[in-house]
N, CA and C atoms of all chains as a GROMACS GRO file, in nm:
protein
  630
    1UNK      N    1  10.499  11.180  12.149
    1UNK     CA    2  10.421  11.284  12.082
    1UNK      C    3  10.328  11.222  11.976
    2UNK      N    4  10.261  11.319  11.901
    2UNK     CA    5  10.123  11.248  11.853
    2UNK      C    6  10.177  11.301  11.672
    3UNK      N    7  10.226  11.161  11.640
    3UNK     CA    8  10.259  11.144  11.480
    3UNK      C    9  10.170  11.289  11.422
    4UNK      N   10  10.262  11.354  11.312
    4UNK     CA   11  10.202  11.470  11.226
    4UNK      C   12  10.209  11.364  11.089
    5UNK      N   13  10.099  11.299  11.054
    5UNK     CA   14  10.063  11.239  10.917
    5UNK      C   15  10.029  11.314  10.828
    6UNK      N   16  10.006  11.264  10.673
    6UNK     CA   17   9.992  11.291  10.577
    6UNK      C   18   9.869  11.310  10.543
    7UNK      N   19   9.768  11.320  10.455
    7UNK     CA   20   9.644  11.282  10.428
    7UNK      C   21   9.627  11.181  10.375
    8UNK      N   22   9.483  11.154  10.418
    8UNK     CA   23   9.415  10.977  10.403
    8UNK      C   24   9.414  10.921  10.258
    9UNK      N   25   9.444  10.824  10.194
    9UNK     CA   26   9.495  10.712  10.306
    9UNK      C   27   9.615  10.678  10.307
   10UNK      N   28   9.647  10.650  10.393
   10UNK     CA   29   9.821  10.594  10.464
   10UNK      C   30   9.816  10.453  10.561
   11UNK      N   31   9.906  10.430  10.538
   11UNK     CA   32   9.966  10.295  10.642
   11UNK      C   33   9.976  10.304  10.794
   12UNK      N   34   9.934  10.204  10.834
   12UNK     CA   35   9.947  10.178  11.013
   12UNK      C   36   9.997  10.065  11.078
   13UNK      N   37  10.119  10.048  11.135
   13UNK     CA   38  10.104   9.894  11.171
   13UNK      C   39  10.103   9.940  11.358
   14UNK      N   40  10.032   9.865  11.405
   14UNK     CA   41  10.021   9.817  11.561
   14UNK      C   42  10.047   9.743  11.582
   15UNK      N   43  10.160   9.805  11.674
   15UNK     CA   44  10.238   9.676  11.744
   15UNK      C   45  10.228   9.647  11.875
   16UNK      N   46  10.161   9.557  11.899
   16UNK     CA   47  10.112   9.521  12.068
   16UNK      C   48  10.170   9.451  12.128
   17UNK      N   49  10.255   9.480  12.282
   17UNK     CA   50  10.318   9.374  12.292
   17UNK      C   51  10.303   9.368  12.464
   18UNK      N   52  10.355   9.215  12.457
   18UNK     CA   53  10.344   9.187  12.612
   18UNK      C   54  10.492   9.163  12.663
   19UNK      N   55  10.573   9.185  12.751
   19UNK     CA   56  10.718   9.167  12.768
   19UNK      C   57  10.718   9.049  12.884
   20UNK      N   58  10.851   9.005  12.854
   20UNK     CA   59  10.873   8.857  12.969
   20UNK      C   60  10.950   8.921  13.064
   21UNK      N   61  11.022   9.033  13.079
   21UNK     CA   62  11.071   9.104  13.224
   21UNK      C   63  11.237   9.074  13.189
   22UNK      N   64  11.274   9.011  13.053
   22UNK     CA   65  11.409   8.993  13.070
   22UNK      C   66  11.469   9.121  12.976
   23UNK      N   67  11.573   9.205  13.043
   23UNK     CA   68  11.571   9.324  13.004
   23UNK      C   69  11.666   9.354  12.893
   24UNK      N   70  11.772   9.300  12.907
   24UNK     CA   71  11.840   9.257  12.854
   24UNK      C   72  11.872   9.328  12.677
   25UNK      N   73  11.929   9.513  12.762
   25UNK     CA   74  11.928   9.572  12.660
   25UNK      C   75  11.849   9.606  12.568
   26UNK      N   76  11.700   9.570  12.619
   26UNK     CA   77  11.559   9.610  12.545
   26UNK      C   78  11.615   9.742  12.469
   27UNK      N   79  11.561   9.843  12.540
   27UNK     CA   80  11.564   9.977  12.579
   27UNK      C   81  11.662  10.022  12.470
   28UNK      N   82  11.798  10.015  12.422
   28UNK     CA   83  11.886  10.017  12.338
   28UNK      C   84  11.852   9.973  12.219
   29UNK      N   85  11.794   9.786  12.212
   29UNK     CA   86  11.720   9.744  12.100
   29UNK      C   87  11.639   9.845  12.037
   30UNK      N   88  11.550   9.874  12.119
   30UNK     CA   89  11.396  10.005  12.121
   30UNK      C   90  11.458  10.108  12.003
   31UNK      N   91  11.550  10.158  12.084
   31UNK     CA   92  11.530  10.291  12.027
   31UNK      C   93  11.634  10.316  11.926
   32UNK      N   94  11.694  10.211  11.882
   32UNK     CA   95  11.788  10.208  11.765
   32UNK      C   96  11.724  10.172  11.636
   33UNK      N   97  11.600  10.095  11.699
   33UNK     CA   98  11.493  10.038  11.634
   33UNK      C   99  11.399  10.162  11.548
   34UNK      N  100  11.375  10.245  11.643
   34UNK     CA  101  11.318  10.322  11.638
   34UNK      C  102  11.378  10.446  11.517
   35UNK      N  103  11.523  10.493  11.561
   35UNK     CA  104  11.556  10.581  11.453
   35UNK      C  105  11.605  10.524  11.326
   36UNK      N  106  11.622  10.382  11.319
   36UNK     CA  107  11.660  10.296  11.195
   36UNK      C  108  11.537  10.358  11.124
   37UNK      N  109  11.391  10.333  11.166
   37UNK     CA  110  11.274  10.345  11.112
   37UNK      C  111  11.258  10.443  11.104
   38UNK      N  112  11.292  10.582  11.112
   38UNK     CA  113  11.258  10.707  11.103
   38UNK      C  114  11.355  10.744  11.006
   39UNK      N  115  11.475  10.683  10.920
   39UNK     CA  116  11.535  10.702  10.817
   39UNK      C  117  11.480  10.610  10.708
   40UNK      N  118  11.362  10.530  10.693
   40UNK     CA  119  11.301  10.468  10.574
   40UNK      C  120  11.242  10.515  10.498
   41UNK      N  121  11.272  10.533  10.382
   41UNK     CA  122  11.147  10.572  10.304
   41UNK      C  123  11.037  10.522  10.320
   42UNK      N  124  10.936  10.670  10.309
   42UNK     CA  125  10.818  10.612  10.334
   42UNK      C  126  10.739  10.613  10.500
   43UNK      N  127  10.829  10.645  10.566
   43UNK     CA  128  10.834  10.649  10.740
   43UNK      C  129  10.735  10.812  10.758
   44UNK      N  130  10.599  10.814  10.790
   44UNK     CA  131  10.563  10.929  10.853
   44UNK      C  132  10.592  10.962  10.999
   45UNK      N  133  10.603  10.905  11.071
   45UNK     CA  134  10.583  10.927  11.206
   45UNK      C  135  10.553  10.776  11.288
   46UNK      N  136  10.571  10.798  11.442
   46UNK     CA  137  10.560  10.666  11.516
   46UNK      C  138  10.439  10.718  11.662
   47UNK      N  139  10.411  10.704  11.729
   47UNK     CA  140  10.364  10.693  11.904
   47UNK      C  141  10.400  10.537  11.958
   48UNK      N  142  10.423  10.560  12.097
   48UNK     CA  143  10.484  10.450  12.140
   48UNK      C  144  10.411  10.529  12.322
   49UNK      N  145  10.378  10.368  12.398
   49UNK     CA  146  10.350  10.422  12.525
   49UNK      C  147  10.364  10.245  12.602
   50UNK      N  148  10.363  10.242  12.683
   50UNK     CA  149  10.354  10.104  12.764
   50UNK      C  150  10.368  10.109  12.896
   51UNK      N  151  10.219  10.052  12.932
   51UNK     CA  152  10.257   9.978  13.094
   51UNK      C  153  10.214   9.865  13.076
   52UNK      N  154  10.122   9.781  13.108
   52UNK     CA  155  10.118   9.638  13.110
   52UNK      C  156  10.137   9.566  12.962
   53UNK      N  157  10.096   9.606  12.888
   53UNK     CA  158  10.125   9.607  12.724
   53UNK      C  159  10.181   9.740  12.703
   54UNK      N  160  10.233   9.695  12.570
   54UNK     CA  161  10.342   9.845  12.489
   54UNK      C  162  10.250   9.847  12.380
   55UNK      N  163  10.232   9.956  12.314
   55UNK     CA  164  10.190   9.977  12.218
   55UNK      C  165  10.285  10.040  12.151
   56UNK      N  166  10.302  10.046  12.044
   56UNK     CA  167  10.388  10.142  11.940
   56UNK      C  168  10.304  10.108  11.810
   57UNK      N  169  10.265  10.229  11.727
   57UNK     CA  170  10.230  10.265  11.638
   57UNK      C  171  10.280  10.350  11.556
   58UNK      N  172  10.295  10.280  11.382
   58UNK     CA  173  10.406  10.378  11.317
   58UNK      C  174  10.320  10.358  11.177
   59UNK      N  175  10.343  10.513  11.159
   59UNK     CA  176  10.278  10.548  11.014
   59UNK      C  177  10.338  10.516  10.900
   60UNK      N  178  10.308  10.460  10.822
   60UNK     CA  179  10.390  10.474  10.652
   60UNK      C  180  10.312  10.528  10.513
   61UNK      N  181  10.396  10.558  10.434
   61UNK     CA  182  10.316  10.569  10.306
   61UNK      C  183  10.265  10.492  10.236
   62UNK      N  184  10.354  10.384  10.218
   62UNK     CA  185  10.265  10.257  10.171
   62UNK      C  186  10.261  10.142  10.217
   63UNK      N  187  10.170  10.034  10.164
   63UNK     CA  188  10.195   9.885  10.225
   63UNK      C  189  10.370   9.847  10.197
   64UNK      N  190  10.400   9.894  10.095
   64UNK     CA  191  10.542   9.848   9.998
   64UNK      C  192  10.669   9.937  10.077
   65UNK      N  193  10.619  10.024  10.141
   65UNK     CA  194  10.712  10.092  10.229
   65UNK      C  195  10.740  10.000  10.417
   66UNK      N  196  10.597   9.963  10.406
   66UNK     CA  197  10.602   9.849  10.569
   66UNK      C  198  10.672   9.716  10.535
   67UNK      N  199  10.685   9.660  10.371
   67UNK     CA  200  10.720   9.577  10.381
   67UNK      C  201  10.859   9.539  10.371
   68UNK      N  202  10.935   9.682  10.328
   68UNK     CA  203  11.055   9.717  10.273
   68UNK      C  204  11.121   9.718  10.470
   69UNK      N  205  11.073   9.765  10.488
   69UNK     CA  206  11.108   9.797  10.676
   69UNK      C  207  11.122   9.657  10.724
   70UNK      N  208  10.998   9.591  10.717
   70UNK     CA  209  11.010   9.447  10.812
   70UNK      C  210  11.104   9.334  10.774
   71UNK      N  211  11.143   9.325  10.632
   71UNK     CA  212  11.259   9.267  10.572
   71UNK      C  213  11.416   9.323  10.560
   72UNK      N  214  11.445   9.501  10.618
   72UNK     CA  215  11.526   9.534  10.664
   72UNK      C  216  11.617   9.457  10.728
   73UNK      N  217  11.802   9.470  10.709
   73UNK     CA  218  11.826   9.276  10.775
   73UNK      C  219  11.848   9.306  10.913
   74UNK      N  220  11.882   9.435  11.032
   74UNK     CA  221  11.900   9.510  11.069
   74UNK      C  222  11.727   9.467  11.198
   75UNK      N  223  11.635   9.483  11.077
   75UNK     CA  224  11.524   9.473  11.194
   75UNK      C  225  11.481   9.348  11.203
   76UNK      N  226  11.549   9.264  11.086
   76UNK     CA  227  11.481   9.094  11.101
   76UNK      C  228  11.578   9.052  11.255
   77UNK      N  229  11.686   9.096  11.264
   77UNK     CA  230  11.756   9.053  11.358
   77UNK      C  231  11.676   9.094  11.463
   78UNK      N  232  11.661   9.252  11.522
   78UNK     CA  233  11.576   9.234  11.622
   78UNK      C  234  11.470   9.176  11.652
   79UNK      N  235  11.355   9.156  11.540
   79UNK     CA  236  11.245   9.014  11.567
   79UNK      C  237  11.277   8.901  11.592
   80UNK      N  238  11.390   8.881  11.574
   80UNK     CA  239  11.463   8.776  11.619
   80UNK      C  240  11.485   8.731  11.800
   81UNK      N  241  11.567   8.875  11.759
   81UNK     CA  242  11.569   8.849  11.936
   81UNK      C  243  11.459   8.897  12.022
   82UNK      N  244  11.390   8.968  11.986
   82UNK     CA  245  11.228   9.038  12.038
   82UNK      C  246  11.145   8.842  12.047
   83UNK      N  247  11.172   8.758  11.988
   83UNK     CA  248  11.108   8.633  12.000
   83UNK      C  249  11.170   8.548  12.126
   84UNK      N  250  11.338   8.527  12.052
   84UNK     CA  251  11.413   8.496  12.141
   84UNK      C  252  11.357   8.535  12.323
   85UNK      N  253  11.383   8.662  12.300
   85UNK     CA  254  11.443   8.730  12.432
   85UNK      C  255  11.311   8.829  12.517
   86UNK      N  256  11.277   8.924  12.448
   86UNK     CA  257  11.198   8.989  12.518
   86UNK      C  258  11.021   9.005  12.506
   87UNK      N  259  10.991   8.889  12.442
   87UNK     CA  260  10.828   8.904  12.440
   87UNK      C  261  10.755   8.813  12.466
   88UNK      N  262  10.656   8.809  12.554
   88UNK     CA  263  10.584   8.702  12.593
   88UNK      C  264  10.477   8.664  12.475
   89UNK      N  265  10.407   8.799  12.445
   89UNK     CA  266  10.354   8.780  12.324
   89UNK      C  267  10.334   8.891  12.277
   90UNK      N  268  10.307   8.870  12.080
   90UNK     CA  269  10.254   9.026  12.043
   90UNK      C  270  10.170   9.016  11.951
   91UNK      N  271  10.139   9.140  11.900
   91UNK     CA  272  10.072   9.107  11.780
   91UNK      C  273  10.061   9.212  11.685
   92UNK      N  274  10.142   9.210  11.531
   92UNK     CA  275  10.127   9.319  11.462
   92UNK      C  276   9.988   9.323  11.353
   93UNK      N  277   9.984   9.415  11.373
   93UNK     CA  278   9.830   9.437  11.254
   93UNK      C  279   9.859   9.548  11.177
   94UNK      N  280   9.913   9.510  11.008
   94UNK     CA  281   9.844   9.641  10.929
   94UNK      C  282   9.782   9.688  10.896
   95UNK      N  283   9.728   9.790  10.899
   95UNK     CA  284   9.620   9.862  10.878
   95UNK      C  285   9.613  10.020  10.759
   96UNK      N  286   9.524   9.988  10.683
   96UNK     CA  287   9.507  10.119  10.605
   96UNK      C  288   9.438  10.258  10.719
   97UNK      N  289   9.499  10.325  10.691
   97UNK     CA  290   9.396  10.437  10.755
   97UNK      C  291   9.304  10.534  10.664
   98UNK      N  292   9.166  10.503  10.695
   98UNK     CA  293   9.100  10.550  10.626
   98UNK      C  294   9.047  10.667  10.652
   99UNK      N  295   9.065  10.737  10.734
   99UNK     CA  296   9.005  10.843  10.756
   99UNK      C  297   9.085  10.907  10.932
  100UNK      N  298   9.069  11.034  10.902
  100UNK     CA  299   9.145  11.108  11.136
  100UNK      C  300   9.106  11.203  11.123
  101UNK      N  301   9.135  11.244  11.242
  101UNK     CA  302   9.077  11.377  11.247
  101UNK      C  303   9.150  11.422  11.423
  102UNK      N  304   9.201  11.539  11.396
  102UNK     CA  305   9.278  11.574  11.489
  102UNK      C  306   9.253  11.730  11.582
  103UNK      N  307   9.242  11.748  11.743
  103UNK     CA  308   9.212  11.776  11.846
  103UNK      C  309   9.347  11.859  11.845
  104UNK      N  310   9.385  12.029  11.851
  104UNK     CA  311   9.433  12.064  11.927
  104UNK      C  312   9.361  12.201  12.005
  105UNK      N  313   9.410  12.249  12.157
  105UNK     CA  314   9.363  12.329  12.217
  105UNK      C  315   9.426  12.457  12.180
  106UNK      N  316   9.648   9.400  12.823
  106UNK     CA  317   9.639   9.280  12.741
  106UNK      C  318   9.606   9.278  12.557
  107UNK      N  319   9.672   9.192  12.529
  107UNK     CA  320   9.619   9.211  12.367
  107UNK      C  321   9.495   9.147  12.310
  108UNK      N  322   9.401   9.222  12.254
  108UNK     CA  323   9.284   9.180  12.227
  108UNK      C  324   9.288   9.053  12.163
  109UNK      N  325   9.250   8.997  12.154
  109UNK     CA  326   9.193   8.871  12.079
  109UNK      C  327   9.100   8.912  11.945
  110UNK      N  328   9.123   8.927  11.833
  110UNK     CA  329   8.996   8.975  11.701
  110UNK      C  330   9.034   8.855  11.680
  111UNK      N  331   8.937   8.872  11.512
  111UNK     CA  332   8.864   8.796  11.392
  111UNK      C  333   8.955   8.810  11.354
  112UNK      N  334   8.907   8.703  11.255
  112UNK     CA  335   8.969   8.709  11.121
  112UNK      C  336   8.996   8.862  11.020
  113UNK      N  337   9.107   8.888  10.934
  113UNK     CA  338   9.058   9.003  10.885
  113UNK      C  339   9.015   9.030  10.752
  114UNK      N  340   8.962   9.069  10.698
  114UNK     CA  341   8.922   9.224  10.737
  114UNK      C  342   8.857   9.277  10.854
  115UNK      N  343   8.939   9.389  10.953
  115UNK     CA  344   8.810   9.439  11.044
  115UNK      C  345   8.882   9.591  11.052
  116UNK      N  346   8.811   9.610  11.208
  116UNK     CA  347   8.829   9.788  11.197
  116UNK      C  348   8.946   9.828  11.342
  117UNK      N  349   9.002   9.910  11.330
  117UNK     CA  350   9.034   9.950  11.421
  117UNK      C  351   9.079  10.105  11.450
  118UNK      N  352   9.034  10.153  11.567
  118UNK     CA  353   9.047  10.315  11.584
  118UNK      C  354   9.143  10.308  11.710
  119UNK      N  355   9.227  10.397  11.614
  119UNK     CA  356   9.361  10.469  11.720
  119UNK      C  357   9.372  10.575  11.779
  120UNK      N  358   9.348  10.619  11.900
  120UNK     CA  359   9.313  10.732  11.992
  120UNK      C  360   9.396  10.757  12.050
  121UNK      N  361   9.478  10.817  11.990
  121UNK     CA  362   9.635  10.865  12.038
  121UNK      C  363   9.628  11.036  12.168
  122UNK      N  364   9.645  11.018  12.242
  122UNK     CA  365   9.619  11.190  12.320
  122UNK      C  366   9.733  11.238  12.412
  123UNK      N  367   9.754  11.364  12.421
  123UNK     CA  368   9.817  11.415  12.529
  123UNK      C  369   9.725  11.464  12.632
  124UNK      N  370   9.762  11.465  12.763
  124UNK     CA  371   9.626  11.501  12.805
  124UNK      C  372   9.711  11.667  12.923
  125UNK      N  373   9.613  11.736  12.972
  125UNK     CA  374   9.664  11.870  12.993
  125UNK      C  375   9.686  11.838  13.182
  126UNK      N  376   9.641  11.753  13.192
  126UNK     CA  377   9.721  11.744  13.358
  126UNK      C  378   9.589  11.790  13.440
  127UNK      N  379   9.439  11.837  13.344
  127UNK     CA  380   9.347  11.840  13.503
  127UNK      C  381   9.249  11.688  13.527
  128UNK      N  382   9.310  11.625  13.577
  128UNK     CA  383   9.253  11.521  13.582
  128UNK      C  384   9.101  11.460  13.636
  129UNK      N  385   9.024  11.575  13.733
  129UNK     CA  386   8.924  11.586  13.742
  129UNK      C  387   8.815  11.446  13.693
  130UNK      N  388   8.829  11.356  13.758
  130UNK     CA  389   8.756  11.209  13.728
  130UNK      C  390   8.772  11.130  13.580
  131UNK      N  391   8.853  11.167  13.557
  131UNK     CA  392   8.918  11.146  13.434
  131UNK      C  393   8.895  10.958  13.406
  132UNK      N  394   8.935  10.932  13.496
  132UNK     CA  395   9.041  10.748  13.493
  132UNK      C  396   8.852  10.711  13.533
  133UNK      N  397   8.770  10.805  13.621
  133UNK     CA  398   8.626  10.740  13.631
  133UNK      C  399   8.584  10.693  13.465
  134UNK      N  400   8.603  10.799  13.390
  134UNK     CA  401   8.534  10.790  13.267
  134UNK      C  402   8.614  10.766  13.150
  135UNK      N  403   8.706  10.740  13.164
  135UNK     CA  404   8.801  10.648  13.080
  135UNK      C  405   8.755  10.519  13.094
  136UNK      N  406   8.740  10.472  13.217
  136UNK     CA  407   8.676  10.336  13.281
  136UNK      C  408   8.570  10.327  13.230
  137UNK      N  409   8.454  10.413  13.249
  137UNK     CA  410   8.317  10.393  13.219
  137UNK      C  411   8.279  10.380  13.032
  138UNK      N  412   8.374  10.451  12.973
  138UNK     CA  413   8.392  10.456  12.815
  138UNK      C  414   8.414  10.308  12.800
  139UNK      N  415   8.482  10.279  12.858
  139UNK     CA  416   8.571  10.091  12.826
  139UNK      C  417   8.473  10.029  12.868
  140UNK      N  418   8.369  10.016  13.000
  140UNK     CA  419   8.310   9.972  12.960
  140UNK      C  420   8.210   9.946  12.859
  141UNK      N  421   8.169  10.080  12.818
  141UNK     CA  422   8.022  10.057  12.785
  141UNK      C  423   8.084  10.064  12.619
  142UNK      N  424   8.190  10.095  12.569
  142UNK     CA  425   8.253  10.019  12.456
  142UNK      C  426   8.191   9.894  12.478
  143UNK      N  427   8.271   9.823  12.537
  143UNK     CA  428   8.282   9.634  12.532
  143UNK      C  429   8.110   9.595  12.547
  144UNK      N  430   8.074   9.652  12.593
  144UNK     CA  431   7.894   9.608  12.571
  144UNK      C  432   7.841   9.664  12.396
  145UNK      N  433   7.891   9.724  12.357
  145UNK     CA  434   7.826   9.815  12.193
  145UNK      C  435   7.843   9.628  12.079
  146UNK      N  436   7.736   9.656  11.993
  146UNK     CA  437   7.746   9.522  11.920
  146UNK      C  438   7.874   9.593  11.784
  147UNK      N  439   7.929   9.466  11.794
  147UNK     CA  440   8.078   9.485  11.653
  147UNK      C  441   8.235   9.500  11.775
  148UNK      N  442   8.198   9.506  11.894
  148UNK     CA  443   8.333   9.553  11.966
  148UNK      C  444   8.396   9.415  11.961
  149UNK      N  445   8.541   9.462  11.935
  149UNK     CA  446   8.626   9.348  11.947
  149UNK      C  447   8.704   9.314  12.050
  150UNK      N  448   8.751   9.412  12.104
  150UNK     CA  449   8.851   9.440  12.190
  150UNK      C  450   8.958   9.565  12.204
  151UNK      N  451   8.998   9.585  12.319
  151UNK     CA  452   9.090   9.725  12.308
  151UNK      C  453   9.214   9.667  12.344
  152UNK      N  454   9.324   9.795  12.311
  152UNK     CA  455   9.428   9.780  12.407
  152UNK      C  456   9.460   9.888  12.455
  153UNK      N  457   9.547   9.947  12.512
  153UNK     CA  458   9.588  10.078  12.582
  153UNK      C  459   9.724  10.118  12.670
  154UNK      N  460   9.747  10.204  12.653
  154UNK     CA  461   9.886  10.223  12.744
  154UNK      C  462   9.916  10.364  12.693
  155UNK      N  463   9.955  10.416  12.816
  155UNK     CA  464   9.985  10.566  12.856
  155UNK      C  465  10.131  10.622  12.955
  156UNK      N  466  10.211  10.683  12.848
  156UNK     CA  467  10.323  10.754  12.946
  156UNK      C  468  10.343  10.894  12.878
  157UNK      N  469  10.430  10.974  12.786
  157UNK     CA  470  10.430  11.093  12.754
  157UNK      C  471  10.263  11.099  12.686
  158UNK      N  472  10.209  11.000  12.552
  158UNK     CA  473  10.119  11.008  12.476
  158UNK      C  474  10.057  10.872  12.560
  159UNK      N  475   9.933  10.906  12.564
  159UNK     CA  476   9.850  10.777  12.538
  159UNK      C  477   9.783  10.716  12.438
  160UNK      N  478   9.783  10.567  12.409
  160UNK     CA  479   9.685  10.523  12.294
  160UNK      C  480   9.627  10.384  12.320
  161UNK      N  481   9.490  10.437  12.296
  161UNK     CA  482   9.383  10.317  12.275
  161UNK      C  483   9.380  10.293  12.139
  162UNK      N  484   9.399  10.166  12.127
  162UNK     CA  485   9.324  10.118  12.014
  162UNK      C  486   9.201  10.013  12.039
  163UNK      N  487   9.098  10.028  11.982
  163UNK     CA  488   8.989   9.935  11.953
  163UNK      C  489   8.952   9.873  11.854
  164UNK      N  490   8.886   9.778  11.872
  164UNK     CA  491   8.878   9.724  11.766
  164UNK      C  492   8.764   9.654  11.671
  165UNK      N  493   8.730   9.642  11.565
  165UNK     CA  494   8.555   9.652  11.577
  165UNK      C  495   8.511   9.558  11.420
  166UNK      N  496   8.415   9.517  11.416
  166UNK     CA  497   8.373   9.425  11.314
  166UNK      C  498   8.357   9.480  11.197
  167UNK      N  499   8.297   9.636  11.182
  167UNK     CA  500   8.281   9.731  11.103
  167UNK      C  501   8.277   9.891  11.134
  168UNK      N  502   8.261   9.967  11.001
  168UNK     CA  503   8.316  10.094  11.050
  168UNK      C  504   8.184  10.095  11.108
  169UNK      N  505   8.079  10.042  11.060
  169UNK     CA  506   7.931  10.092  11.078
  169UNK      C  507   7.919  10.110  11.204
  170UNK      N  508   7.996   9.998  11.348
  170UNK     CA  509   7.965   9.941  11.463
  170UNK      C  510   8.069  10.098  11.464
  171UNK      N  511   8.135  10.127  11.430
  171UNK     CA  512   8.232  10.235  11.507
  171UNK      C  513   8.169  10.377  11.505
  172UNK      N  514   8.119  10.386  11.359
  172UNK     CA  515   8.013  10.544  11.370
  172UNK      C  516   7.918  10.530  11.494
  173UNK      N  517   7.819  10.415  11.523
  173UNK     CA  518   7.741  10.430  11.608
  173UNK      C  519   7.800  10.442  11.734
  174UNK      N  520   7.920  10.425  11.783
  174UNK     CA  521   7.976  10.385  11.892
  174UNK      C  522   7.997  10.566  11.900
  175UNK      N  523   8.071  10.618  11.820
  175UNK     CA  524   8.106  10.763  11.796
  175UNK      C  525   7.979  10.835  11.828
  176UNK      N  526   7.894  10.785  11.774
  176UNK     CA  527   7.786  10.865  11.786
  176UNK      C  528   7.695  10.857  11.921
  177UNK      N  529   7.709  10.728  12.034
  177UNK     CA  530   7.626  10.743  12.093
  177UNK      C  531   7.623  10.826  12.198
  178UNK      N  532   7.513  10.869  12.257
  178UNK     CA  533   7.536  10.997  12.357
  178UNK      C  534   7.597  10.979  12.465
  179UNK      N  535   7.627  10.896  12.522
  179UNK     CA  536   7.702  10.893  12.686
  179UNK      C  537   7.879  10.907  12.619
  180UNK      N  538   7.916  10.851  12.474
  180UNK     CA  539   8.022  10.873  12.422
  180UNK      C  540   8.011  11.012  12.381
  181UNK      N  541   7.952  11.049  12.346
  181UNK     CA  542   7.933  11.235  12.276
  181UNK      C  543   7.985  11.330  12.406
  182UNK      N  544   7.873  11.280  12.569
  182UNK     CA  545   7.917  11.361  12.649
  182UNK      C  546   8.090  11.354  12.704
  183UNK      N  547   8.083  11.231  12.666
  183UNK     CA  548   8.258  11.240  12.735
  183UNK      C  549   8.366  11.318  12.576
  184UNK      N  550   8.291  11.288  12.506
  184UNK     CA  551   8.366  11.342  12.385
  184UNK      C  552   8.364  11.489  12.416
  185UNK      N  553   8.255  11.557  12.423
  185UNK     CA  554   8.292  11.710  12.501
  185UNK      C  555   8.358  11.711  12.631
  186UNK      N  556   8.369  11.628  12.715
  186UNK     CA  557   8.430  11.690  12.798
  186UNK      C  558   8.598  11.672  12.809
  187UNK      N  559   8.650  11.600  12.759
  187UNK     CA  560   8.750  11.575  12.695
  187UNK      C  561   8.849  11.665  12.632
  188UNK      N  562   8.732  11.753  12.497
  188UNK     CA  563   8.777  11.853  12.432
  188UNK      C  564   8.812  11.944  12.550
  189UNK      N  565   8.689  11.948  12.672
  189UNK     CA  566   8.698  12.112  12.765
  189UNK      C  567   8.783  12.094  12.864
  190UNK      N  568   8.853  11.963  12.894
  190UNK     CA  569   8.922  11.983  13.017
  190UNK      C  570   9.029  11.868  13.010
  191UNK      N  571   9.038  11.740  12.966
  191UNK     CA  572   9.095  11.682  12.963
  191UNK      C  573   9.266  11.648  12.845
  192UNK      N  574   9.189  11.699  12.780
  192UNK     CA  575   9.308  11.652  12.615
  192UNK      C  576   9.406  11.787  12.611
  193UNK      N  577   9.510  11.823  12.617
  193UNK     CA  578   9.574  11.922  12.538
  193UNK      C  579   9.585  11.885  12.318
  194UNK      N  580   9.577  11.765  12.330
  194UNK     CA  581   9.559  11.765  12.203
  194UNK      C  582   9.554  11.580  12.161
  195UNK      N  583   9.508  11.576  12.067
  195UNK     CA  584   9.474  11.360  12.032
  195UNK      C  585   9.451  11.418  11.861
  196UNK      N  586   9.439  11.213  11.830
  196UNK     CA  587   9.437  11.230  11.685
  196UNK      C  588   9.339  11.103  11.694
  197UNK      N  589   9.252  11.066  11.622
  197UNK     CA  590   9.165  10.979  11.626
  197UNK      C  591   9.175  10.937  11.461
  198UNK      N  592   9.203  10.802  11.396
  198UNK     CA  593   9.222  10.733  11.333
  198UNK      C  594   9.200  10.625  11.293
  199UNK      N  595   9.093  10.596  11.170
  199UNK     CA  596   9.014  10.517  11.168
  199UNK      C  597   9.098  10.427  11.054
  200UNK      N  598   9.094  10.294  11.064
  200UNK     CA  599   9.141  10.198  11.006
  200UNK      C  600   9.101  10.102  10.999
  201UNK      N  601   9.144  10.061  10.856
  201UNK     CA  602   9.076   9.870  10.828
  201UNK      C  603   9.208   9.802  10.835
  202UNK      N  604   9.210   9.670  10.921
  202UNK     CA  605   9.311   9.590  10.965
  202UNK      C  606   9.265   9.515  10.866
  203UNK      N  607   9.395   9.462  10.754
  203UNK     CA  608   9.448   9.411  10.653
  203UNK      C  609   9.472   9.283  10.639
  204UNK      N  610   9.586   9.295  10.747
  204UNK     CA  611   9.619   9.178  10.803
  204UNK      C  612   9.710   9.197  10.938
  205UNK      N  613   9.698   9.074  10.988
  205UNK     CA  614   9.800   9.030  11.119
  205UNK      C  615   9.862   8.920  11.148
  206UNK      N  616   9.914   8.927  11.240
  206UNK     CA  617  10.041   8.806  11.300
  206UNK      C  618  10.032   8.794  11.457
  207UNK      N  619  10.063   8.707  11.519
  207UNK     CA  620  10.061   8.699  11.625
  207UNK      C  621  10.140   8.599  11.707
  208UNK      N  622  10.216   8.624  11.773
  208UNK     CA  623  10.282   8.546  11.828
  208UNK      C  624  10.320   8.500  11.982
  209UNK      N  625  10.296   8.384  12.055
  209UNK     CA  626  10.326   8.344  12.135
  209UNK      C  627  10.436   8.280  12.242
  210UNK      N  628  10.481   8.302  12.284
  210UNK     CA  629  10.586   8.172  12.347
  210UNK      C  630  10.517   8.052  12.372
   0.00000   0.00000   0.00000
C-alpha cells in the first residue's frame, strides 16, 4: 500500500536491491524486519515491491530517527546476513523529501 | 537494475501507484515514459518494481531537470491519462538524496 506521510519535509531511505537466489529464510528475515521498523520512533510508513530488483521504501521523521533504526542491534544483524547471504548488490540512499503530492480516484 | 548516480547531492522522485486493473496499453507507455525519461538532460537513472504497489524511482541531477521533465508534454499526456484510466491512486515524491552506500559482492 501507498505510505500515508506526514507533511514536507520528512525522511526517505531507498533501498534497492538485487538478490543472489539463496533463500534461505529471506522472507521471515523481511518481514520481521519490517514490523521491528514499524515500532520505531519516528517510523511513518514503508512501500515495498520486487521483481528483478526489490525496492522498499520507508518514511521517517528524521535523519536522527533513520539513524537510530540502522544501528538497531536487531537490524545490524540482518545487514549482516543480507551481505553474508542474500544480496548480490544494493544500494541505500537517504533522502529528504521535499515536496508530494498525492492521486486518489 | 540499480541505477548507477553521482556523487551526492542529487534528486530523486518516488512514484509509488496502485493501479485499477484497466490496463489498456499501459506497459506501451510506461515503456515509452522510460524511454524518453533517459533521453531528458539531468536523468540519472531509474529503478522499478511492481506487485500489490508499484514504484519507480528516478533519479536526476536537479530538481530543475525534474520540473521540466514533469512538465513536458508527451509526459503531461500520459500524466492525464493515468489519472483517467490507469491509477486507482499514487503518491509522487520529490527528494534530495543526501547520501548513499552501496554495496557489492
Amino acid at each position: 500500500m501507498i505510505a500515508k506521510t506526514i507533511r514536507t519535509p520528512y525522511y526517505a531511505v531507498v533501498f534497492s536491491s538485487v538478490k543472489t537466489g539463496e533463500d534461505n529464510a529471506y522472507d521471515e528475515m523481511a518481514d520481521s524486519m519490517m514490523e521491528l521498523a514499524r515500532r520505531q520512533p519516528g517510523f511513518l510508513g514503508a512501500e515495498s515491491a520486487r521483481n528483478e530488483v526489490g525496492i522498499t521504501v520507508s518514511y521517517w521523521e528524521s535523519l536522527d530517527a533513520i539513524k537510530k533504526w540502522q544501528a538497531h542491534p536487531a537490524h545490524q544483524i540482518a545487514q549482516e546476513r543480507g551481505k553474508e547471504n542474500w544480496y548480490e548488490k544494493y544500494a541505500v540512499r537517504i533522502c529528504k523529501v521535499e515536496s508530494d503530492y498525492f492521486f486518489e480516484k
